[in-house]
N, C-alpha and C positions, 0 to 999 in steps of 0.2 A: 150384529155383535162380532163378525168375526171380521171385521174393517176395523173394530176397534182394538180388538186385541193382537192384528198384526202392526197396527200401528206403533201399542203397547213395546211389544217385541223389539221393535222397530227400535225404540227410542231407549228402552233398556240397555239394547246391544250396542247402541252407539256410546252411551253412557259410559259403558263397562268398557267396549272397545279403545276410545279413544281420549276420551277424562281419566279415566282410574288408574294412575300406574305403582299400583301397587300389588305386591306378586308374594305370593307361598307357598312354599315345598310341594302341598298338597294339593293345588290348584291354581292353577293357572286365568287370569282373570280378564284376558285379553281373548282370550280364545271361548271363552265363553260368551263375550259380549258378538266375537264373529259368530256365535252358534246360533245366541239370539237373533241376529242379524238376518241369518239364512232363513230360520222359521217364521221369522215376521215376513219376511218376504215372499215365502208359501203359504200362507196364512191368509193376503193379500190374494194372491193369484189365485189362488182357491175359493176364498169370498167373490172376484170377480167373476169366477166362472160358474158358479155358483147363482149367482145375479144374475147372467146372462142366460142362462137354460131356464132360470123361470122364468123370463120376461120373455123369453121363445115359443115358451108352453104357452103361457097364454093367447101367446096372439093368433 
């Protein structure tokens, strides 16, 4: 699950990041898309190592 939802992230942030240029007072909508970006990509590296310490334990 959590390979998908940094994925998720992933593709929100690029979404937001780099398609939407549309902006408001109260928020900022590019800098969101890089927030997403960051978390999906911890997300990601967390799911892998995650992955990697049980398939450790087991063996």
């Amino acid at each position: 699950m959590s390979f998908g939802v940094g994925v998720f992230l992933l593709l929100v942030g690029a979404i937001l990041a780099f398609a939407v240029r549309d902006s408001w007072e109260v928020l900022d909508v590019t800098m969101i898309g890089y927030i997403c970006i960051g978390v999906g990509i911890l997300a990601l590296i967390l799911a892998l190592i995650t992955l990697l310490t049980r398939n450790s334990r087991r063996r």
